[in-house]
VOBA-1610 file (N, C-alpha, C; in pm, whole numbers, padded with zeros to 5 digits, always signed):
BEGIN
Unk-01136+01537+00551Unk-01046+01464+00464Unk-00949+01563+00399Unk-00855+01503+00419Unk-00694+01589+00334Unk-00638+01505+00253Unk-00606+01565+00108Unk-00487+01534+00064Unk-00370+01552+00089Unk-00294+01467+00093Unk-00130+01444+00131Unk-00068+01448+00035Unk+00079+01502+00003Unk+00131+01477-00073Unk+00264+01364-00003Unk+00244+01251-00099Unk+00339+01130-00013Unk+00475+01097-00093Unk+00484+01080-00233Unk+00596+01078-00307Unk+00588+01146-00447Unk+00679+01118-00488Unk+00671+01117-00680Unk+00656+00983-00767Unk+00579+01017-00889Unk+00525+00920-00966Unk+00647+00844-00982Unk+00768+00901-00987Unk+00911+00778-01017Unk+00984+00725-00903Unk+00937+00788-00778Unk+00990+00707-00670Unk+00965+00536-00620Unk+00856+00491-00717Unk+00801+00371-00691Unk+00816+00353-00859Unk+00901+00212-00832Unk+00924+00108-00937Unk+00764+00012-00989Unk+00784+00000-01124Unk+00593-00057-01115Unk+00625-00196-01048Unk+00545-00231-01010Unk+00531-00364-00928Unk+00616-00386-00765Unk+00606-00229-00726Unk+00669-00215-00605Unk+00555-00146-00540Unk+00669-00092-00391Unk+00537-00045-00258Unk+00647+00070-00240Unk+00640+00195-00157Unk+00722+00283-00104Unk+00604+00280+00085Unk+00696+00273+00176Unk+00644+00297+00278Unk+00626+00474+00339Unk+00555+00559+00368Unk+00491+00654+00366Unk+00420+00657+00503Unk+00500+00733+00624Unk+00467+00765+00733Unk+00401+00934+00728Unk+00287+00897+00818Unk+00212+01049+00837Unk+00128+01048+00944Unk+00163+01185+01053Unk+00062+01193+01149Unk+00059+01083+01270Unk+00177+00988+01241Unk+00207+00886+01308Unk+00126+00736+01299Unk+00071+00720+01167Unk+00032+00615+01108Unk+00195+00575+00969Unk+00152+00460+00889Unk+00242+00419+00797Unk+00118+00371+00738Unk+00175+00423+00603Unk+00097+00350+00474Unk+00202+00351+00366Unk+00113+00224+00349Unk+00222+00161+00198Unk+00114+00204+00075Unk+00175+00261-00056Unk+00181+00329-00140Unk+00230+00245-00228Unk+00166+00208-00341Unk+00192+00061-00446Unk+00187+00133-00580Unk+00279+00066-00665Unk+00246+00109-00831Unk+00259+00007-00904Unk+00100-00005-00947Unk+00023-00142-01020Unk+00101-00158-01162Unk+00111-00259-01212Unk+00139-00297-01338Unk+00075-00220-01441Unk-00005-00213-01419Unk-00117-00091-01534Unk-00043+00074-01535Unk+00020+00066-01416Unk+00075+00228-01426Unk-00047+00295-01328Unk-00107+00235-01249Unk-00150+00327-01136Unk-00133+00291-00985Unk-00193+00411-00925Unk-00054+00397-00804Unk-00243+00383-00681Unk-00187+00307-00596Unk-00294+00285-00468Unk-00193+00247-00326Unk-00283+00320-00246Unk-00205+00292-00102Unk-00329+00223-00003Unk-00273+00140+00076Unk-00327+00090+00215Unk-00256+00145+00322Unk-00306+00103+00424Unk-00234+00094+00570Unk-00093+00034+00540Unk+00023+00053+00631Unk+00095+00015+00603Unk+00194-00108+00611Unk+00101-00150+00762Unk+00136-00271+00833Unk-00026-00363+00846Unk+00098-00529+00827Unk-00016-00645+00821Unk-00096-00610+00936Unk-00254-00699+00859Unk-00331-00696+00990Unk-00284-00793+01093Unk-00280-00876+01014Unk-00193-01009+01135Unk-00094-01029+01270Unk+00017-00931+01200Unk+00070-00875+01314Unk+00127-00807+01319Unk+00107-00635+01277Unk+00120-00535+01283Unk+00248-00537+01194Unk+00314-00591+01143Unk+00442-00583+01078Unk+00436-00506+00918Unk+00575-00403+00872Unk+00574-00319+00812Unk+00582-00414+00666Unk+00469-00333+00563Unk+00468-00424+00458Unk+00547-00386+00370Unk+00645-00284+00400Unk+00726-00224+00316Unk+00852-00329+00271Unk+00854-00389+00312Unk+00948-00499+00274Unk+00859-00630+00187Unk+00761-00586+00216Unk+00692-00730+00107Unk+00689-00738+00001Unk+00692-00850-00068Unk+00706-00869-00210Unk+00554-00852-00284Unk+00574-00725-00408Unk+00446-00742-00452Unk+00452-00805-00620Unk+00345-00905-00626Unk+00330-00960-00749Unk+00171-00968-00813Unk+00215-00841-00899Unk+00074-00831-00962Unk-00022-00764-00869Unk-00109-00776-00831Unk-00232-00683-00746Unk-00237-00721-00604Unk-00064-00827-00582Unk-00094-00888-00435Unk+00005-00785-00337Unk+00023-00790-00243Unk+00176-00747-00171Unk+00151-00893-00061Unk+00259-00940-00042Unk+00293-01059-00005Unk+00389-01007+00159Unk+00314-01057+00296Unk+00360-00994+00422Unk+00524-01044+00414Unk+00612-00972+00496Unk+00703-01069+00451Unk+00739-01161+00590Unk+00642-01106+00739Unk+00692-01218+00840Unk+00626-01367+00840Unk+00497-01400+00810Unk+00443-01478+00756Unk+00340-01502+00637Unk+00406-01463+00531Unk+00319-01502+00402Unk+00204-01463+00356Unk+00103-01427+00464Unk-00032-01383+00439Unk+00000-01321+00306Unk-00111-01296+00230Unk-00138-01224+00086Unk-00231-01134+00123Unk-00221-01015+00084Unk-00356-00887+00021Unk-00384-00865-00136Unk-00502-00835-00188Unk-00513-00759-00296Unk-00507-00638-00227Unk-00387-00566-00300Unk-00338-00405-00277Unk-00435-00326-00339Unk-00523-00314-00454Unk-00659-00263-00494Unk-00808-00270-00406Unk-00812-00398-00348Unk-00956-00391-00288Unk-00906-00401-00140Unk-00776-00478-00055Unk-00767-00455+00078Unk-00786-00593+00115Unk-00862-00712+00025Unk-00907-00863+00067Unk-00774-00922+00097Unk-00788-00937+00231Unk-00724-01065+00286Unk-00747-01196+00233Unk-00619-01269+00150Unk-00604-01412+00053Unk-00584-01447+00084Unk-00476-01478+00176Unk-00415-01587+00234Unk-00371-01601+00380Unk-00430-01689+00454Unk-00387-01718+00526Unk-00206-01716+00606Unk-00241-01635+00686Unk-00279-01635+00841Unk-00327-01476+00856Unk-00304-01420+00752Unk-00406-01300+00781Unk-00588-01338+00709Unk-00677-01248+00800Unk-00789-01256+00806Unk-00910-01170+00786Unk-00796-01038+00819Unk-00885-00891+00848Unk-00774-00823+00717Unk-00910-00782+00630Unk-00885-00670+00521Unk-00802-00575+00559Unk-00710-00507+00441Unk-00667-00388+00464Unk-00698-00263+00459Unk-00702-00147+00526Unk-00777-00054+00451Unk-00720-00014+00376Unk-00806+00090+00256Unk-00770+00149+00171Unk-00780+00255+00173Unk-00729+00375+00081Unk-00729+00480+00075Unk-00701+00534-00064Unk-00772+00630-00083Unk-00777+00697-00234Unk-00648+00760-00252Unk-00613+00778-00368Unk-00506+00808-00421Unk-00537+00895-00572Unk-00460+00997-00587Unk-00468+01086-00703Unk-00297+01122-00768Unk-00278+01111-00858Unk-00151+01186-00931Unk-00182+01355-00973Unk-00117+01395-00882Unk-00140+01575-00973Unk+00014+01573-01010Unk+00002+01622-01133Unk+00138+01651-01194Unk+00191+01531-01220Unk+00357+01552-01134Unk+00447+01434-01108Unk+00429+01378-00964Unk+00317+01380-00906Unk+00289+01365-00759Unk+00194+01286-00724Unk+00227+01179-00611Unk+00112+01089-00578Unk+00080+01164-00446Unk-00064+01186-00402Unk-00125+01218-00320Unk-00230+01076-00270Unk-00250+01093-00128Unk-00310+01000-00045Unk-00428+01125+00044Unk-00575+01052+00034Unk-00660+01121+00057Unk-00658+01056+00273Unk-00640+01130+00363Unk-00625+01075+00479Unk-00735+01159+00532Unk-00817+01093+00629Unk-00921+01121+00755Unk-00910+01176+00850
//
């Protein structure tokens, strides 16, 4: 396991996502209403599509080709037509810096 360094704490608006390619995966990188920052995979399970364009409200990110919902904290697939969880991945702030713990 490695830490990554993926953005800065001000590059992500709170209640937004920044998309974050590495190693030839994409992960989306979220900053919660509370002021902390968590990343998943970056594309729906449903159908592979980039969630960097989805709308996030509150602890959800919302797909944007068909609707499915995630909680961006635990990875649970809410809504229909997605089914399969997202993964997650740990996340740390050093400094002014969000880091993503990758496998």
């Amino acid at each position: 396991m490695a830490w990554i360094d993926a953005c800065g704490v001000d590059d992500i608006d709170a209640e937004d996502l920044i998309r974050f390619d590495h190693g030839g995966a994409t992960y989306a990188i979220y900053h919660a209403p509370d002021g902390t920052f968590h990343a998943t995979d970056g594309l729906c399970t449903h159908e592979q599509v980039h969630l960097c364009n989805g709308l996030v409200d509150g602890d959800t990110i919302e797909c944007p080709k068909h609707n499915g919902r995630f909680n961006y904290r635990t990875g649970a697939a809410l809504r229909a037509p997605v089914c399969i969880d997202l993964k997650r991945h740990p996340v740390r702030v050093v400094g002014d810096r969000v880091e993503i713990e990758l496998g």
